[in-house]
N, C-alpha and C positions, 0 to 999 in steps of 0.2 A: 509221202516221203518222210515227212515228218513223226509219224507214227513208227514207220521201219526204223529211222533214226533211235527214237527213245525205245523200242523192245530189245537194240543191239544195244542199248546200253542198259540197259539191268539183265541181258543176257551175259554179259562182261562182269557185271557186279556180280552177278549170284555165282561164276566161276572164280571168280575173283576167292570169295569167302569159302567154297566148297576147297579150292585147295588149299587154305589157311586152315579146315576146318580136319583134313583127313591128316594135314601135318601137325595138327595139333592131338590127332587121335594117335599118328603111329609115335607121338613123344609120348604118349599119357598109357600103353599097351601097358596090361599087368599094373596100372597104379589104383589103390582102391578111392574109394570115394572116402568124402569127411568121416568122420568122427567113427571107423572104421577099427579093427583089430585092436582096438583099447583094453587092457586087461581088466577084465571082469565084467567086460558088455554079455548081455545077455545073448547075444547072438554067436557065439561061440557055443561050441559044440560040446557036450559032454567028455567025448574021443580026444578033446586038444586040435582037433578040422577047424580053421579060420573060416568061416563065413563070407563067400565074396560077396560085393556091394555095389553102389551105384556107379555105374559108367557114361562118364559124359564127357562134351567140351568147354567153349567158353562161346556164351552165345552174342550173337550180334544181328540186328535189326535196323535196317535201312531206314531212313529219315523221308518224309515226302514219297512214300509208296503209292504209286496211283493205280496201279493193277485193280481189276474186277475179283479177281480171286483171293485169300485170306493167304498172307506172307507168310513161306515158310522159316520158325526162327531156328531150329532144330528138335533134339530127341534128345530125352531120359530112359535110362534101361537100368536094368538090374540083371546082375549076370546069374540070379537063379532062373530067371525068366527063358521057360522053354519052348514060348512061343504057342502054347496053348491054349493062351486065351485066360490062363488060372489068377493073372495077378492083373491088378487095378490099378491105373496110374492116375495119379489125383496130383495141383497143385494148387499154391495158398498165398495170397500175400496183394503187392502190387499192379493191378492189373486184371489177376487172376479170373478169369471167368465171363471179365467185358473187353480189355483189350486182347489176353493174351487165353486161345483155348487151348487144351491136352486131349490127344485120342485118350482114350482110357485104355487103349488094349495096346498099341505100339507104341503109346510114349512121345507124339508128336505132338510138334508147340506150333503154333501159328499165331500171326497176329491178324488182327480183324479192323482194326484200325488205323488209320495214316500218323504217325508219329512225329514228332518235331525237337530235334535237338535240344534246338534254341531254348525250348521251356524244360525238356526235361532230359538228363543226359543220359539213366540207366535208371530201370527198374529192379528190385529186391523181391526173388519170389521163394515158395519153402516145398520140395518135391516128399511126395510118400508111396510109397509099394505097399498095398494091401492082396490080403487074399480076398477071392472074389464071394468065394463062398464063406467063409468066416468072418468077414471084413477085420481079419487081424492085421497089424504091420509086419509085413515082412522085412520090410528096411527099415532104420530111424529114420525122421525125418531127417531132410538135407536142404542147406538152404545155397541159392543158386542166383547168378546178377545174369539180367540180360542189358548189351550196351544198345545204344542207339548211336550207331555209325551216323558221320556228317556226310551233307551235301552240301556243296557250294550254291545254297541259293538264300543268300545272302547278301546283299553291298554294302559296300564301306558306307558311314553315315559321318558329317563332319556334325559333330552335337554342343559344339561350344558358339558357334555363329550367332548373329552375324558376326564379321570380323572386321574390323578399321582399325587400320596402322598409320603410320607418320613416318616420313623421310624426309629430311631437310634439301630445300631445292642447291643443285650445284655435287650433288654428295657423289664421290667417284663408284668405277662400276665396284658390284658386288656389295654394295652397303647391305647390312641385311635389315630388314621392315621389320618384319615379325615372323611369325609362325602358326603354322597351321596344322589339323590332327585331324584325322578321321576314324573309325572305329567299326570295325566287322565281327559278327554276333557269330559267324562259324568259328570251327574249332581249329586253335591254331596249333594243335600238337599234329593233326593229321591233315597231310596233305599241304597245299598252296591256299586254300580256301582262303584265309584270312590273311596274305600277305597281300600288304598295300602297296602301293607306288604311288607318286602323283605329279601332276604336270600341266601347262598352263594352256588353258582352251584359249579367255580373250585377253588381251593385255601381255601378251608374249613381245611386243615391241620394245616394251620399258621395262619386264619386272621377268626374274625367271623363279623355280623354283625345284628345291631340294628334293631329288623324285624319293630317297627314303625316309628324308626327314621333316619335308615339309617348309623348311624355312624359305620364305620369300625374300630376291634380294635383287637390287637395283640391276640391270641390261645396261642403262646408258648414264653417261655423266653429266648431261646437259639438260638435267631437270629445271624447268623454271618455272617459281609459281605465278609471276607475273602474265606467263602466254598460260598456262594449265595447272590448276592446281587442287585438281582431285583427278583421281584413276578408278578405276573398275574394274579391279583383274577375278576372272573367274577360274576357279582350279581345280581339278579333275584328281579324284581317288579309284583307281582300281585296283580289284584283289587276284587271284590267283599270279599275284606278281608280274600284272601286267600281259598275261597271256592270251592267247587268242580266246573268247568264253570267258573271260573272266568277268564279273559283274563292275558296276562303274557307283561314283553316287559324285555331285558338285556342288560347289560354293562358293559365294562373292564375298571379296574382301576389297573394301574400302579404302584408297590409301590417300592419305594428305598431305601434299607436299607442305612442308612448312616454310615461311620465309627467312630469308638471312638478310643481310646488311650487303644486297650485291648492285643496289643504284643510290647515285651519287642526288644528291638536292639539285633541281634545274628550277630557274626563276620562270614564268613565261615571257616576260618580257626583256626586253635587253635596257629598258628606262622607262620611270616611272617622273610624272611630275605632280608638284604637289606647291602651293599658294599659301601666303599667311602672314596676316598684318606685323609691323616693325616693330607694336606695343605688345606684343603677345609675351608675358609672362615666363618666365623660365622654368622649364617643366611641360609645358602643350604642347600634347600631340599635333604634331603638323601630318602625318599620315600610318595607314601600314601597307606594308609590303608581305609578300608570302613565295616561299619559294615551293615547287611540288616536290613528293617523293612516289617513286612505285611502291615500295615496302610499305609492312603494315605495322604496328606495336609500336615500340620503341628503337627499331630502327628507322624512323621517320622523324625521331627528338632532333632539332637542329639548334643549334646556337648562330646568334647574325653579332657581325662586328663590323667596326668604320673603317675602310682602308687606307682613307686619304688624312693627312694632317687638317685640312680645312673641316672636312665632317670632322672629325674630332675632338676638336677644337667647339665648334660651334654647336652641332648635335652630337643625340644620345639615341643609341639604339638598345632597345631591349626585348627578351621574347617573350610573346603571353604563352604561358604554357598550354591551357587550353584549346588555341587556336595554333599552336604553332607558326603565329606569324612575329612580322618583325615591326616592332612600334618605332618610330622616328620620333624623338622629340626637342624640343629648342633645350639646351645646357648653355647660351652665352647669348643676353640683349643680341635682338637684331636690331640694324639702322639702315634705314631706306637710302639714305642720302651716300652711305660710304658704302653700302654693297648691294646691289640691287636683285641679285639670282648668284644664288649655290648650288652647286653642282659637286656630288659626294658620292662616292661607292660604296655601297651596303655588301657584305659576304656572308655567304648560306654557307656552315659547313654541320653536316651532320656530328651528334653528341657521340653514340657510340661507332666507333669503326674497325668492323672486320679483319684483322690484320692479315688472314686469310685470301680475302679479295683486295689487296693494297693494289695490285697488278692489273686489274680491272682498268684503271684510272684516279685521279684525282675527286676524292667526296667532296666537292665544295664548288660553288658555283658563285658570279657575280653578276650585281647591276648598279647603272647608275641612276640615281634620284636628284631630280633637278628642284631646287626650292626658291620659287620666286617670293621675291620680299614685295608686301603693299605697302604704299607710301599712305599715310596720316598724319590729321595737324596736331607735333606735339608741342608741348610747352615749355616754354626757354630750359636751356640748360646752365647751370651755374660755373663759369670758368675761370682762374681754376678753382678746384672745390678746398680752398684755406679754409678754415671755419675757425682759426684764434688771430685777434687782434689787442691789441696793446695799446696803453695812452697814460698818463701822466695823471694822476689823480690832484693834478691843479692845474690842471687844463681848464682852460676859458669855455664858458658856455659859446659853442656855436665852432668847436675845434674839430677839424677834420681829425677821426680815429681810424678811418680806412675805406675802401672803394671796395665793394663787389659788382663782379659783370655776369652777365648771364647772356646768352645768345638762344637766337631764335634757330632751332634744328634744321629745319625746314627749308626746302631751296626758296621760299618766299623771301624768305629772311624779316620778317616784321618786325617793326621797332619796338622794343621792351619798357616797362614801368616796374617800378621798383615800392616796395612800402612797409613798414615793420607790421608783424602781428602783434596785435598791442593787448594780448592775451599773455604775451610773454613779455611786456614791459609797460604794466599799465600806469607806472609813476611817469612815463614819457621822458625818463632817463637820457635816451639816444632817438636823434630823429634821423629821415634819409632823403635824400634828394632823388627824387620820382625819378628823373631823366640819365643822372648819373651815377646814381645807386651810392652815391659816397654818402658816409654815415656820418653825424657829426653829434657831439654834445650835448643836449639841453637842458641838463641842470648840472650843477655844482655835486661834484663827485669827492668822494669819499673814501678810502680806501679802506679804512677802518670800521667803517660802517658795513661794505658790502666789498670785498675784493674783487669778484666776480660776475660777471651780468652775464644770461644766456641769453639770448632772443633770436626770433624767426626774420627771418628776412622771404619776404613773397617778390616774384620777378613774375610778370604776365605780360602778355600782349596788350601792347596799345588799343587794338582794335575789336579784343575777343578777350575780357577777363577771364573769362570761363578756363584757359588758360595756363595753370598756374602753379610756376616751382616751390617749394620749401626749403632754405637752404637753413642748418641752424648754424650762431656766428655765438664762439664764446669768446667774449670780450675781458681782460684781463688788468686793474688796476692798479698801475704800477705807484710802487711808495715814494714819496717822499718825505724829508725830515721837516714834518711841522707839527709835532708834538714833544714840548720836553721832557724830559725822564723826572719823575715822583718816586716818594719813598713809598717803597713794597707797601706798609701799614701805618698808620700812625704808631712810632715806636715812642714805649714807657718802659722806663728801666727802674730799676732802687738798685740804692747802693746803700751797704752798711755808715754808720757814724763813726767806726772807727779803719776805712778800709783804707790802705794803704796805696802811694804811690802806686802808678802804672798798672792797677788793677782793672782789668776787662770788665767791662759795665754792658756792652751791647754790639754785635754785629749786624749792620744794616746794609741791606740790598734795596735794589732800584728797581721799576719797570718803566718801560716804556713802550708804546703802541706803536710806533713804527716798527716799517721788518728791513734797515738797510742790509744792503745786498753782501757787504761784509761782514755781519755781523755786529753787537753792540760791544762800544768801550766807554763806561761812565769812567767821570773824575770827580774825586771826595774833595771838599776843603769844608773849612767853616767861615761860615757868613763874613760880612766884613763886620758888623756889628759885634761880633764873638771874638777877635782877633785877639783883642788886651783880655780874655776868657784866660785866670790862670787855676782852671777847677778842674777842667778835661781837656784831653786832647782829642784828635782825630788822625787815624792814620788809614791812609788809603792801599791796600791790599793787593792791589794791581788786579785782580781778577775779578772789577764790578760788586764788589763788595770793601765795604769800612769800618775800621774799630774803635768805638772810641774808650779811653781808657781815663783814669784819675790820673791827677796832676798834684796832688797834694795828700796830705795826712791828715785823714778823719775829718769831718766833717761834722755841727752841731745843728739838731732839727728845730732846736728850742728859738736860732738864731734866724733860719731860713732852711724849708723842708720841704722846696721844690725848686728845680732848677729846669729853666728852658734855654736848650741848646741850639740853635740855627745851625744848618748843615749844608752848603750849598751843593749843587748835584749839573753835572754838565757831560753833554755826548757829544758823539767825534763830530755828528753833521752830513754834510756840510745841508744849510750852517747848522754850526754849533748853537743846541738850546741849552736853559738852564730851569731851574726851578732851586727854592729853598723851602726845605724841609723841616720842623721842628722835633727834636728829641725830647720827651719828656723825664726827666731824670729825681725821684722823691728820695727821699734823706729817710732811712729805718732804723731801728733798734736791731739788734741784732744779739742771739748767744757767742757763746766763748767760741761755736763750733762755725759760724757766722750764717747759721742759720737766721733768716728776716720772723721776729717776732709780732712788731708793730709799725703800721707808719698812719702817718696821718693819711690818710685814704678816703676818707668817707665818701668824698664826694668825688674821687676818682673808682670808688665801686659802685657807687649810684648812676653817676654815667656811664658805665661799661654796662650795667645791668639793665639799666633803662633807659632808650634811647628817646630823644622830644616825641619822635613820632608815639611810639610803647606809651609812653604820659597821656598824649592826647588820645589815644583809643583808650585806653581805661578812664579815664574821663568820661568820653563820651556812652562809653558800659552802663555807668554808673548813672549818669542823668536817664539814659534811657531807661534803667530800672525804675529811678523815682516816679517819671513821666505813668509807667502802668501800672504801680499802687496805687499813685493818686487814681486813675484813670479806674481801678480796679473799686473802691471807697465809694467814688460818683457815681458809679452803676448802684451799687448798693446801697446808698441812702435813696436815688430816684426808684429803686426797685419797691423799696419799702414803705416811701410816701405812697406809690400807687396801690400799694395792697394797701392803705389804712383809707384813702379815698373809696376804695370801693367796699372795705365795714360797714363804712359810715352808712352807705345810700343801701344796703341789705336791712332791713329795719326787722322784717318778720322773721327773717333767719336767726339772727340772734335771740329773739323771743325761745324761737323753736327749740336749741339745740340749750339752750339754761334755763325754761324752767316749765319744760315737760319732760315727766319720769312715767308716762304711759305708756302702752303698748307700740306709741306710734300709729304714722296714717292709717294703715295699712291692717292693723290689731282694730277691727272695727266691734267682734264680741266682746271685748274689755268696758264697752260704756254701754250705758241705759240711756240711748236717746230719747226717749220720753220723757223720763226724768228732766234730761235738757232741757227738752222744749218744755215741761210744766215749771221746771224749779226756778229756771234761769230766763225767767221770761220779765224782764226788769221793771217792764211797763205796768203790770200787776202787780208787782213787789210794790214797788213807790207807789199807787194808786190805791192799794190798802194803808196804809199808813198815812195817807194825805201828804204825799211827796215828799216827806221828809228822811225818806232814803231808808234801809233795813233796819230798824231799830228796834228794843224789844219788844213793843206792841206787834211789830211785824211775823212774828216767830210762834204765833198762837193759832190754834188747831190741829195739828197732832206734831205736838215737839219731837220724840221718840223717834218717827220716820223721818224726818228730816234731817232731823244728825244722824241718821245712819245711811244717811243717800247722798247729805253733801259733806263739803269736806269740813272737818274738825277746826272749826276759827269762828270767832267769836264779834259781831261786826261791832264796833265800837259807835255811839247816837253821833259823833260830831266828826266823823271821815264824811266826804262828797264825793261819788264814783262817777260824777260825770265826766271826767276824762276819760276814766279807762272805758265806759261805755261807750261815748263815742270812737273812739279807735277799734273796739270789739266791732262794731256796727260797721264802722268804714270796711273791715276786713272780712266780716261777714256778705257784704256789698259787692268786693270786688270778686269773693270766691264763687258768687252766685252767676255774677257774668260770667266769671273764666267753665269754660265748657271742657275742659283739661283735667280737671280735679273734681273729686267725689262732694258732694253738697254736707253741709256743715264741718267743711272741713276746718275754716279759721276758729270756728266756735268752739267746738271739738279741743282744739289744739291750746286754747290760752282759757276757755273757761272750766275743763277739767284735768284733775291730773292721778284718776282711779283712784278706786274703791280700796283694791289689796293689797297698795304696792307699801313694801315691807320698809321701805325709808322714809323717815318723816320730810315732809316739804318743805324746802329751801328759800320757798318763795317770802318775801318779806310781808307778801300782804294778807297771809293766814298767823297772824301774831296775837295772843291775848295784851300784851301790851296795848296802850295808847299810843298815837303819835307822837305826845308831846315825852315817851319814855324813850322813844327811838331815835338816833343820831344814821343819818345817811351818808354822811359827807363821806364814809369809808369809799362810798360807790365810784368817788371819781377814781380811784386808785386801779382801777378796775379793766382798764384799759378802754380804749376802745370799740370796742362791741356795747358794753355796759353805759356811754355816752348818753345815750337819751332818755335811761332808767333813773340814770344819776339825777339827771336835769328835772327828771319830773317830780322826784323826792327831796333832793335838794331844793326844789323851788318851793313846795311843799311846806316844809320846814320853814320855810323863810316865810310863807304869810302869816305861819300860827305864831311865832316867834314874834313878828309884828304886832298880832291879834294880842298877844299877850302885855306884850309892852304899853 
């Protein structure tokens, strides 16, 4: 059936095209083919005979040919062509040869191939008429299109999917979503093939849609995202404009309901309670609350507020963003004793609101929060809270200044004790009586000294110090008049020698240390002492201040060139004090312009300059300087005795450093030890000569090397070197024990002083002189070091000087 089906339909088509193809012949009768009767084509005739040319139609070839046999697409002729076989029909191009063949003798095209639109819409091919036996052209070439006619087998394709739209829930009918397209690859010039429609397979409940345009749009108004909030609508495209056969193609689109602001904040519960001691700080959280929303985002932001005066008043509500709940906290002391449970309404109302949905109902919900207060032991309270008191600053030690009470909060009521912190009055200024809290006195007050006292007052429980108020009490010293008024300064005036009656010499002010409460009024006069005073006057000003002026003409300093004025000074009181003041008034010289030239001053500028105390600190400057000179001298003389004590006791240092000019210890190839030891051997010196010490008999067997090995001097028959030998030997002695030092070291050091050395020796005891030519006594000049040289030559001196005598 199926088969019969499709042969009546390309039996239909190929009629179809045969009568488009004969009407397209009987328009086209007598027309020549392309590039035809052109003036000067070579196919014209000698005679001026047109040459006829190729006759054809417009050819077309069916898309999806499934026949066994090669599709006929039509025929090429040439109207020389008599049918006998004599001309060749040849085509070139497109196709040519694998999709599309040419009889060679009738001109017929067929296609060999199934064809397809969709990729390619017409082929471009180029026709030729040859002779068969010449193979010349009988015609030019011609070139020729073959179409590929469409088939509807094709479906709409939706090629942008998937699709997900959005529609706010509540959104009336007809809102439109979005939009959707589908797209068909036949040809929409021919035929229906490519006209779409489309319409909704699932999701026809809630959503419909545009059959030519596609746009998707709300069915119903009472979208909620809270019951549903996503869709699944699937939507159908078919082409041949929805006809019976027409191909289909489908797709799911997505849709989200969005939320709006369409439920109101509902609490779960209709009361919350919540507990919390009477001490608890202003500011602690006592609890939170939370009211719900359906909605999602920012339509679920709520603000919470107090609705009762008592919440108000007492707590504070605020909202954590975060969590969107509602924090309760203490804004006002709680007291167990005056309210024991609060009870407050908290209100939800959502931040943004829909004006849209107002009709819905009221956004805003309530509850109440009950807050029980816990009872705790607190510590007295001070009542009432005065914290200034007053008192008389000659008030008697032991004077009630005032009473503080403090009470126990608590329904125990326990009895209170009282006491000052004496951190804040450590001179014990005011004491307080434990039981009665009244403060009193206990020293002698002052007003002038301290107006003010602050101290702590502690109130605690008798039976639990732990307990314990702070109340602070400033205490206030009030004045009274027990200080008399004194003049401002010690006042010193001059007046000229020649200055005239009633002349101004000095204005003088008061002070006084009291502060009476109306202010101060002194009164001037002069002493009684000063009364028969006929030199100055005094005149009192009325505004606390006094002038005193001359009483006479000119005045002589040669006669008396100081004048002391008594001033007496008194204030209102009560009572009334006094004091008497001195004026110091000196007698000057004076120019013509009454400029003060000279006064006798001296000792009224010594004492302005230098006060007793001034005097005794530079005094004591002064001795203190002398005290570390001297102190400075005493070092320096003891410093100096000990450096000459310890000269003294260095015996061979001295030797050492004045009268050796050798190489030193250390310069040991500078001396001829041998030598030493033969020349300087003293015990064979004196035992050649029969002891009587180096003499000229001593000096025989070879003179020449011995003056040129020892030193240049000349021993004289009546010197005696038993001193210096014993001391050489003593030194030689101890150098031999000290294991420190190089052996013949002392020997070395004081019995030679080199062979080469370019300075003659200093030593006194290489001298051709005799003793009795040489005077010693210079040595003691010598200092110290020189001490025991001296003594050995000076003493010296002194026995031959005897010997001689």
């Amino acid at each position: 059936m199926a088969k019969g089906l499709q042969g009546f339909s390309w039996t239909m088509l190929l009629l179809f095209c045969a009568i488009q193809e004969l009407g397209a012949w009987a328009t086209d009768t007598g027309v020549e083919g392309p590039g035809l009767g052109q003036p000067g084509d070579p196919a014209l005739l000698a005679g001026g005979r047109v040459k006829r040319g190729w006759v054809w139609n417009q050819f077309f070839v069916v898309e999806e040919y499934t026949g066994t046999e090669p599709l006929y697409v039509g025929k090429i002729h040439s109207d020389s062509d008599e049918g006998d076989g004599s001309i060749k029909y040849t085509i070139s191009g497109e196709g040519a040869g694998t999709i599309f063949l040419i009889d060679e003798i009738t001109g017929d095209i067929h296609a060999t191939e199934r064809l397809d639109r969709e990729q390619k819409t017409f082929y471009t091919l180029r026709a030729q008429a040859r002779d068969r036996q010449t193979d010349q052209l009988l015609e030019p070439e011609s070139e020729f299109i073959i179409k590929v006619q469409d088939i509807n087998d094709s479906e709409p394709r939706f090629l942008e999917g998937p699709y997900i739209g959005s529609v706010a829930e509540l959104s009336p009918i007809g809102t439109s979503v979005m939009q959707v397209m589908a797209s068909d690859a036949d040809d929409p010039t021919y035929g229906s093939s490519a006209r779409v429609v489309y319409s909704v397979l699932e999701g026809e409940q809630h959503f419909t849609v545009d059959s030519k345009t596609g746009v998707i749009r709300t069915a119903v108004a009472d979208l909620d995202r809270e019951t549903q909030d996503r869709y699944e609508v699937v939507i159908r495209a078919t082409d041949m404009a929805g006809q019976l056969g027409g191909l289909s193609g489908s797709t799911t689109v997505t849709i989200v309901v969005t939320d709006v602001n369409d439920n109101p904040p509902r609490f779960p519960q209709k009361m919350y309670q919540f507990s919390i001691v009477e001490t608890a700080p202003v500011g602690t959280a006592i609890g939170r609350v939370k009211a719900e929303d359906s909605d999602v985002g920012e339509n679920t932001d709520m603000t919470y507020q107090m609705k009762d005066e008592e919440g108000v008043e007492m707590f504070k509500v605020t909202t954590d963003g975060n969590t969107q709940e509602a924090v309760i906290t203490v804004q006002k002391p709680l007291d167990y004793e005056s309210k024991k449970v609060h009870t407050v309404v908290v209100e939800a109302l959502n931040k943004f609101v829909d004006p849209r949905f107002v009709d819905l109902g009221t956004f805003r919900d309530q509850t109440i929060v009950r807050v029980s207060v816990l009872d705790v032991d607190e510590p007295p309270e001070f009542r009432p809270p005065s914290n200034l008191m007053e008192v008389q600053e000659d008030a008697h030690i032991g004077s009630v200044v005032g009473v503080v009470t403090a009470l126990d909060p608590d329904t125990a009521n326990h009895p209170v004790r009282y006491a000052i912190d004496r951190s804040t009055d450590a001179e014990r200024i005011f004491d307080i009586d434990a039981n009665t809290g009244a403060i009193m006195t206990g020293k002698v007050l002052d007003r002038e000294t301290a107006g003010w006292h602050n101290i702590t007052v502690l109130a605690m429980e008798a039976d639990n110090h732990s307990q314990v108020s702070r109340a602070s009490l400033r205490i206030r010293i009030l004045d009274v008049n027990d200080n008399p008024p004194e003049l401002a300064t010690p006042y010193e005036a001059a007046v000229c020698e020649d200055a005239k009656p009633g002349q101004l010499i000095q204005t003088i002010s008061v002070v006084d240390r009291d502060e009476p409460q109306s202010g101060h009024h002194f009164y001037f006069a002069l002493a009684p002492e000063a009364t028969n005073n006929h030199h100055f006057s005094l005149l009192d000003i009325k505004d606390n201040t006094a002038a005193v002026h001359t009483q006479r003409m000119g005045f002589n300093r040669q006669e008396q060139d100081m004048y002391l004025l008594p001033i007496l000074v008194v204030d209102s009181g009560p009572p009334a004090l006094s004091s008497t003041g001195t004026l110091t008034i000196r007698i000057c010289g004076c120019d013509s312009s009454g400029a003060i030239q000279s006064c006798n001053s001296t000792a009224y500028i010594v004492s302005a300059t230098l006060s007793p105390g001034a005097l005794i600190a530079l005094l004591v400057c002064v001795l203190i300087l002398v005290v570390l000179v001297l102190l400075i001298l005493t070092l320096k003389r003891h410093h100096k005795s000990h450096l000459t004590s310890e000269d003294d006791e260095d015996m061979r240092d001295n030797v050492i450093k004045y009268n050796d000019e050798g190489g030193g210890e250390q310069d040991t190839e500078a001396y001829d030890m041998s030598a030493l030891r033969s020349l300087y051997d003293f015990s064979e010196i004196k035992g050649g000569d029969g002891g009587g010490g180096l003499g000229e008999g001593g000096l025989s067997g070879n003179p020449a090397s011995e003056l040129r090995a020892l030193p240049q001097w000349v021993q004289s028959p009546d010197l005696d070197f038993t001193v210096f030998r014993d001391y050489i030997c003593k030194k030689v002695e101890q150098a031999d024990k000290d294991l420190s030092v190089p052996p013949y070291d002392s020997f070395q050091t004081y019995a030679f002083e080199g062979s080469d050395s370019p300075v003659p020796s200093l030593s006194s005891i290489n001298t051709w002189s005799s003793g009795s030519e040489q005077d010693f006594s210079y040595l003691g000049g010598w200092g110290p070091r020189f001490r025991q040289l001296a003594a050995l030559y000076t003493g010296r001196r002194g026995e031959e000087d005897s010997e001689e005598s």
